[in-house]
C-alpha positions in Angstrom: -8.0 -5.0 -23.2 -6.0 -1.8 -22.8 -7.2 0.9 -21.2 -6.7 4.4 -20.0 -6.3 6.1 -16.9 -9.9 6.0 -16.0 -10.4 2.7 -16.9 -11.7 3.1 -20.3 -11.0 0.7 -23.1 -9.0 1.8 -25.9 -9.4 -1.1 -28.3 -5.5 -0.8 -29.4 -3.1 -3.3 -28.8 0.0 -1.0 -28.5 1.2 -0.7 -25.6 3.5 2.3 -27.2 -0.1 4.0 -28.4 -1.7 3.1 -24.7 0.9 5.0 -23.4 1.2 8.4 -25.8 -3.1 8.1 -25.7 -2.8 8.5 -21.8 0.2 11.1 -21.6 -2.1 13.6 -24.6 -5.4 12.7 -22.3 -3.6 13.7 -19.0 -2.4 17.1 -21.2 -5.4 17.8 -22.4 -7.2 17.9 -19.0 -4.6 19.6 -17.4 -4.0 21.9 -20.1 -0.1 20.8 -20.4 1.9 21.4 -23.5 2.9 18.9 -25.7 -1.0 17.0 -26.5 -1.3 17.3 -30.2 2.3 15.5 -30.6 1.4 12.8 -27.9 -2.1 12.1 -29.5 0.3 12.1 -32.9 2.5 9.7 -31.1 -0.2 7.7 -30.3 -1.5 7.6 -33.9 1.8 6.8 -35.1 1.8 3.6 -32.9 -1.4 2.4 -34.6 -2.7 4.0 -37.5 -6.0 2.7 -36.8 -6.7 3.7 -33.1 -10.0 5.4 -33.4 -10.0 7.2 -29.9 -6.7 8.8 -30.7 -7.8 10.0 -33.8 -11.0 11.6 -32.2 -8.8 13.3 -29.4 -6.7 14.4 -32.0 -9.8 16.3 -33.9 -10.6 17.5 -30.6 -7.9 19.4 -29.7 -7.8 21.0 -33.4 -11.1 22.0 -32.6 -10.1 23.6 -29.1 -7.7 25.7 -31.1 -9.8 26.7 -33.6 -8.4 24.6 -36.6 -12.3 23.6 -38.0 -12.0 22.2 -40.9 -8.9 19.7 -39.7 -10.6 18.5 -37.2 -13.5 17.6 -39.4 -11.4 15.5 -41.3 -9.5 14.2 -38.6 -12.9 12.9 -37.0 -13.8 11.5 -41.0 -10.6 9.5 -40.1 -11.6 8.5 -36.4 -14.9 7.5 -37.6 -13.8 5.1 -40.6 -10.8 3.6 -38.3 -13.6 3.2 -35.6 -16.5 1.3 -38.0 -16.3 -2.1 -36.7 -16.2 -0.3 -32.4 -19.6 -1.0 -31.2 -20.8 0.2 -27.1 -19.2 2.4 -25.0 -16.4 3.1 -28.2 -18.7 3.9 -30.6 -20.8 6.1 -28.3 -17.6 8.1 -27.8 -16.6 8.6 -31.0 -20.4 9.3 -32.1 -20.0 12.4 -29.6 -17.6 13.5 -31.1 -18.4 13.2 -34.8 -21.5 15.2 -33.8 -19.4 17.9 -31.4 -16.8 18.7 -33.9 -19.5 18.6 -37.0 -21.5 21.6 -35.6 -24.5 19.1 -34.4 -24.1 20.5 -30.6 -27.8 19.6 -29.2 -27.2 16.3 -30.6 -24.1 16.1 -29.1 -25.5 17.3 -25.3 -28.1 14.8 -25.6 -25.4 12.0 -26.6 -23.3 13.3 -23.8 -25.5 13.2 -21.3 -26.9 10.1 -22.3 -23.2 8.6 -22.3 -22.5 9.6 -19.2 -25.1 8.0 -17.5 -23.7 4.6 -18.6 -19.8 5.2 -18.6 -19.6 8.1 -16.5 -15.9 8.1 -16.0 -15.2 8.6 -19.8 -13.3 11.8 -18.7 -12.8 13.6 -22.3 -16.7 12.6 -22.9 -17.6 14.5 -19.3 -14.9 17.6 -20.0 -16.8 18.5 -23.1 -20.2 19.6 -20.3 -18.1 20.7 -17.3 -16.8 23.7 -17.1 -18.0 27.4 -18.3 -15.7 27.1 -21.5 -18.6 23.9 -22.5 -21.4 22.8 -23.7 -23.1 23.7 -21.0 -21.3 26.8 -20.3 -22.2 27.7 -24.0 -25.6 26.8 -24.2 -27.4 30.4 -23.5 -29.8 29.0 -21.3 -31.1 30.4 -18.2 -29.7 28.2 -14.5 -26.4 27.0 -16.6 -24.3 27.1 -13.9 -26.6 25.3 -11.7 -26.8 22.6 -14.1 -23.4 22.5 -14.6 -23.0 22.1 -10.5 -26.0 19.2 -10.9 -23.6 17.4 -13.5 -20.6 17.5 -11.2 -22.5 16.3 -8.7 -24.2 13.4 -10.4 -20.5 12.5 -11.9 -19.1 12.8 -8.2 -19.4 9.6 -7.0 -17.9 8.0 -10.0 -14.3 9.9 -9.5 -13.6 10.1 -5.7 -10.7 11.9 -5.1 -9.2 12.4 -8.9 -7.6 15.7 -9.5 -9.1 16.4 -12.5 -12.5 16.1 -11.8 -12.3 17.7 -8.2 -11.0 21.2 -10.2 -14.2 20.8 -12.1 -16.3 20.4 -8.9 -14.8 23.1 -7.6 -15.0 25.4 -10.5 -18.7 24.3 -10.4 -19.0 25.2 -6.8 -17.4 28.4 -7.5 -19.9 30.0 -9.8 -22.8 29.1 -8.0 -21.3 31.0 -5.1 -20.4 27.9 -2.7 -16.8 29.2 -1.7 -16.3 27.4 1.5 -16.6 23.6 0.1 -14.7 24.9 -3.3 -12.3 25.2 -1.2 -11.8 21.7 0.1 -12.4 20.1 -3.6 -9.6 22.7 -4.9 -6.7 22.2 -2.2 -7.5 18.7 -2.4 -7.3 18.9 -6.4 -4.1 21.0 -6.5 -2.6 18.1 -4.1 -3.1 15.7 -6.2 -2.0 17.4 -9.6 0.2 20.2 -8.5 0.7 21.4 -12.3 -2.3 21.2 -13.7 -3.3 24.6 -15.2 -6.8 24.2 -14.8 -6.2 23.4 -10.8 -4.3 26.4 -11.2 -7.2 28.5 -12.9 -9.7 27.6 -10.6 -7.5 28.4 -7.6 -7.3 31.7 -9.1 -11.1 32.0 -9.3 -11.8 31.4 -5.6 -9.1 33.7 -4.6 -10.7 36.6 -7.0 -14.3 35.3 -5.7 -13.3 36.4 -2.2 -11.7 39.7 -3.0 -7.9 38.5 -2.6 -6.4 40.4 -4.9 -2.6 40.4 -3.9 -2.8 36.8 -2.4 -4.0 35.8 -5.4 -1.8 37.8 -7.7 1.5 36.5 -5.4 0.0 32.8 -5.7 -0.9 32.8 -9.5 2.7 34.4 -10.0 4.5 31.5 -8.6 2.6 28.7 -10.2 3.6 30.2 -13.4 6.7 30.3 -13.4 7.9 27.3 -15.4 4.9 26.9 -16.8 5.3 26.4 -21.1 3.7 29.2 -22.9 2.5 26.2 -25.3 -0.1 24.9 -22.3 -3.8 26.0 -23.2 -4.5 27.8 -19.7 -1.2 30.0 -20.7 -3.2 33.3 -22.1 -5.6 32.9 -19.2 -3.6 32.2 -15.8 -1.6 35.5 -17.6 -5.3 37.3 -17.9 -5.8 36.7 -14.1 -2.3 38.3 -13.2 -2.8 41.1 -15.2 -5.9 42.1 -13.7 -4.5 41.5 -10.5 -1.6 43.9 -11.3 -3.9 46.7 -12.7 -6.1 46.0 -9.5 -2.9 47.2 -7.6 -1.7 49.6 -9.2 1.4 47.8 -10.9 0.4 49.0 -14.4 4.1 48.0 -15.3 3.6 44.4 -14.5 0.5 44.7 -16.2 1.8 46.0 -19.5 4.2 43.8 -19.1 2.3 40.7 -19.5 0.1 41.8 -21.4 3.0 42.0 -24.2 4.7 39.0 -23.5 1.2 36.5 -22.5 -1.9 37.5 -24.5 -1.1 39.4 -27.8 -2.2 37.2 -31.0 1.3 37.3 -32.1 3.2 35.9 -28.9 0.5 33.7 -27.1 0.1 29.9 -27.7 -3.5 29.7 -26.2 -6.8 28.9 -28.4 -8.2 32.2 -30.2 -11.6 32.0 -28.2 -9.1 33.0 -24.9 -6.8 35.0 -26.6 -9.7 37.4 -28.3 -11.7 37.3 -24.7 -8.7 37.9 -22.7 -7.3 40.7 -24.6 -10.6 42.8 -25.6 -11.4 42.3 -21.6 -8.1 43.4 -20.0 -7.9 46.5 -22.3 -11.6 47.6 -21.5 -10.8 47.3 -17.7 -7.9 48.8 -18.0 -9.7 52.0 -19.9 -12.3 51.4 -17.0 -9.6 52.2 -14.3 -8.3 55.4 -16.5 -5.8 54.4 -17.9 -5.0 54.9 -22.1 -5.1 51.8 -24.5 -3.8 53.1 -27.7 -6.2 53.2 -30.7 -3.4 50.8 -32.6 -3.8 48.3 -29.6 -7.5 48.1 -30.4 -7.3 48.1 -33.7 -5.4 45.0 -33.3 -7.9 43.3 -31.3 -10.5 44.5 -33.5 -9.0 42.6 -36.4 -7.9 39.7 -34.9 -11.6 39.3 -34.1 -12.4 39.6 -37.4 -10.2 37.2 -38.4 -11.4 34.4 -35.6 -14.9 34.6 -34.6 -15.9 36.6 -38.0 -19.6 35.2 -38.3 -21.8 35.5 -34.5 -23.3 32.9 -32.8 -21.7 32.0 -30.4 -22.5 34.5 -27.8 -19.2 34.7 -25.7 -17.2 35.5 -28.2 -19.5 37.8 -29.8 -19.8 40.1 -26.5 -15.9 40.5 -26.7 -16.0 40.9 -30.6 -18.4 43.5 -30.3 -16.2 45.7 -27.1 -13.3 45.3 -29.6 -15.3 46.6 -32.4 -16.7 49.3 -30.6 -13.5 50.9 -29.2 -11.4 50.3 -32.3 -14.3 52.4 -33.2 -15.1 49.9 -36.6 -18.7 50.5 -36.9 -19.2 48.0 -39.4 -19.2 44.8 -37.7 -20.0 46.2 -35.0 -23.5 46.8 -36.2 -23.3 43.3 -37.6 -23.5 42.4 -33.9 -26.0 44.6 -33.3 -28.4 44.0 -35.9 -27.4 40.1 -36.9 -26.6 38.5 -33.1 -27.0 34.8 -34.0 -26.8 32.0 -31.6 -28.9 31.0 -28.3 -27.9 34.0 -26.7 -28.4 36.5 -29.2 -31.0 38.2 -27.1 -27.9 39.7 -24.9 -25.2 40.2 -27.4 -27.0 43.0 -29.1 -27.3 44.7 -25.8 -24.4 44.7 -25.1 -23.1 45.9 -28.2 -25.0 48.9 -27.9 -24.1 49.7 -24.4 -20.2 49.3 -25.9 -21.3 51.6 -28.5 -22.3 53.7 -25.6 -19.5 53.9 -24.2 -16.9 54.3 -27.0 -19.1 57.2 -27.7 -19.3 58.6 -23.4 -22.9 58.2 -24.3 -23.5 57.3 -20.0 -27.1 57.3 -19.9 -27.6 54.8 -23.1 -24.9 52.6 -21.7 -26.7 52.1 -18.6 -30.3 51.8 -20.7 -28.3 49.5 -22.7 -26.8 47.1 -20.6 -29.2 47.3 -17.5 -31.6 44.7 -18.8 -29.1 41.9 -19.1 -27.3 41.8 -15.7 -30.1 39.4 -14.4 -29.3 37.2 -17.1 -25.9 37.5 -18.6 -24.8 34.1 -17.0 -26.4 32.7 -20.6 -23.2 34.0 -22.4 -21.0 31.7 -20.9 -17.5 32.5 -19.4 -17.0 33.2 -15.8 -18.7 35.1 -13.1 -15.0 37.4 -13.1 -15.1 37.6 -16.8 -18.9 38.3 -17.0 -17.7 41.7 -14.7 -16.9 43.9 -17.4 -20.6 43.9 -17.9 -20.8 44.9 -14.3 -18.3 47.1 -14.6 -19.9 48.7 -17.6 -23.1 49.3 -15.8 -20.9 50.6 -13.0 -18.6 53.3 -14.9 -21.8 54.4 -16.5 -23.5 55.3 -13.6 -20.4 56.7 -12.0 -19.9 59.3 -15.2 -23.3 60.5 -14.4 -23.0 61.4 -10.9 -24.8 58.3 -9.8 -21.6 57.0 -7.1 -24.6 55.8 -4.3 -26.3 54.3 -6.7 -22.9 52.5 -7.8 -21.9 51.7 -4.2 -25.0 49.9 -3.7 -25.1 47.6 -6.7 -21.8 47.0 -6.5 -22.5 45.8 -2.8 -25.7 43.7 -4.0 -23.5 42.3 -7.3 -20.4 41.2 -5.3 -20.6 41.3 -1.3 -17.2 39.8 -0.5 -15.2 42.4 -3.2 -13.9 46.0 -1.7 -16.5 47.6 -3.5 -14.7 50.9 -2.5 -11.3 49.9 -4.4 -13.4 48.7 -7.1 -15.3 51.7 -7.2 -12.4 53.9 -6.8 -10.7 52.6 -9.4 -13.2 53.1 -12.1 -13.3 56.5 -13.5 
């Protein structure tokens, strides 16, 4: 029986669609360019290969193409009648993932897990805070997303992919010092992988190490394809990191080339996340986003994530709304938030409104509430700081600095809350 890299049977008997299956798989979790032609490849090789198929839905569905991964998963699930155990299990998953049946999915997952634990694209679907955990809007996500890790753990030792994970994991929940083992000994392994990459990023911005991080990031990008998935994202990071010091020219700079809809490669949910997020800090710190660059963001929203529910993208939605100034959807937000975090959205749609309007005092009334809880959107703890940052401006605009400095201090101990601070406006 073939199999791939983890050990997992492929029920194929090409060796040629073994091999493309592995080199998309290896892509995917390393968010390299060139997936969708090897899962093609592999499909190619053996018309019938069920788990190629599904892989093949699944990275349509990554980058937003719905309804062809629905009927790329049709295909997976006829090719994939007679597959029976740990096959069928799989492509069962993923039937339910791509078909909009998410808590039957999680229940699959996790139930799947249990028995073939090192099914890697199976265990990348929960890991992460781009996942189904990361999505679900409940309370304690991103310690149950640390409790998966953990659990899976034993099963991959010392595989690059899953210590990136693990260390993302560890990240969120604050646990810096042994991120930092799983990450260096991740990156070792699998120099190139984006993620590895990403999640370096993340401790480096964690600890407040803005110009390492920014002079590390830099590097690893260079000669990275525009066409890999963690492209728009790694570029977020260095952005920030150029506006953080000052270099708004670098900033602008890949900001133009990295994350607008019409040059960046990346899935919609990071290029609409990314751009709305680096514009509002970047307004945050004084500087002037041109009502035509919002506008752009506005729409693109509204052409990518046009109904809510799902609560991440809807924050982001909503800040592009609200500065573009297009009251319409934005009080679709408001008044229609959808989705298991729905509860927050509308919050923080209002305190956007706020702000778009320098209403201070009902941006802080606004978005006060949430900042105990916002982890339920999803995203990271450094994306999740324009809510912070929010809070922070409005309080600042009022005359309320001490009060800033302190929560700002409580929020994030190991940042220069006197930069940060300093820097908003």
């Amino acid at each position: 029986m073939l199999t791939d890299a983890y050990g997992n049977p492929l029920h194929t008997t090409s060796e040629t669609a073994r091999d493309a299956y592995i080199e998309g798989m290896t892509g995917y979790l390393e968010a390299q360019p060139g997936v969708a032609d090897a899962f093609q490849r592999a499909i190619d090789a053996d018309d019938g290969f069920a788990l190629a198929l599904a892989a093949q839905a699944r990275n349509l569905q990554v980058y937003g193409h719905g309804a062809q991964a629905s009927a790329m998963m049709t295909k997976a699930m006829q090719a994939g009648q007679g597959l029976t155990g740990q096959a069928r299990s799989h492509l069962e998953i993923f039937d339910a993932l791509i078909n909009g049946r998410i808590a039957q999915g999680y229940a699959q997952v996790r139930a799947h897990l249990v028995d073939y634990p090192r099914d890697a694209l199976v265990a990348a679907t929960s890991l992460g805070v781009f996942s189904l955990i990361g999505f679900s809007g409940e309370a304690g996500r991103e310690a149950e997303n640390l409790a998966l890790a953990e659990q899976l753990a034993p099963a991959y030792g010392e595989d690059g992919w899953f210590l990136s994970q693990l260390a993302f994991a560890q990240i969120e929940v604050g646990q810096l010092a042994r991120a930092h083992g799983a990450i260096e000994t991740s990156l070792a392994l699998r120099p190139r992988s984006a993620h590895g990459a990403h999640i370096r990023a993340h401790l480096f911005y964690e600890e407040g190490q803005t110009r390492d991080g920014l002079s590390y990031l830099s590097d690893w990008m260079t000669g990275y394809d525009r066409a890999g998935g963690m492209h728009c994202h790694n570029a977020w990071h260095i952005a920030l990191w150029a506006l953080a010091t000052g270099d708004e020219a670098t900033m602008w700079r890949t900001i133009d080339a990295d994350l607008m809809p019409e040059t960046s490669l990346s899935p919609p949910l990071n290029v609409l996340t990314d751009l709305a997020a680096v514009y509002f800090r970047a307004e945050l710190a004084g500087l002037s986003v041109s009502a035509e660059r919002w506008q752009a963001v506005s729409d693109f929203a509204a052409k990518t994530f046009p109904e809510p529910g799902l609560g991440f993208a809807d924050v982001h939605s909503a800040l592009a709304y609200a500065m573009a100034g297009d009251e319409a959807p934005l009080l679709r937000m408001i008044e229609g938030a959808k989705g298991p975090s729905a509860d927050i959205v509308a919050p923080c749609a209002n305190a956007f409104r706020a702000i778009a309007a320098s209403d201070w005092t009902g941006a802080e009334a606004a978005i006060l509430p949430v900042l105990s809880s916002h982890e339920r959107l999803g995203g990271s703890r450094a994306q999740r700081d324009i809510l912070d940052f929010t809070l922070l401006h409005a309080l600042i605009r009022q005359g309320k600095a001490e009060e800033a400095r302190r929560l700002m201090t409580l929020r994030r101990p190991l940042t220069d809350s006197a930069g940060v601070l300093q820097g908003l406006h």
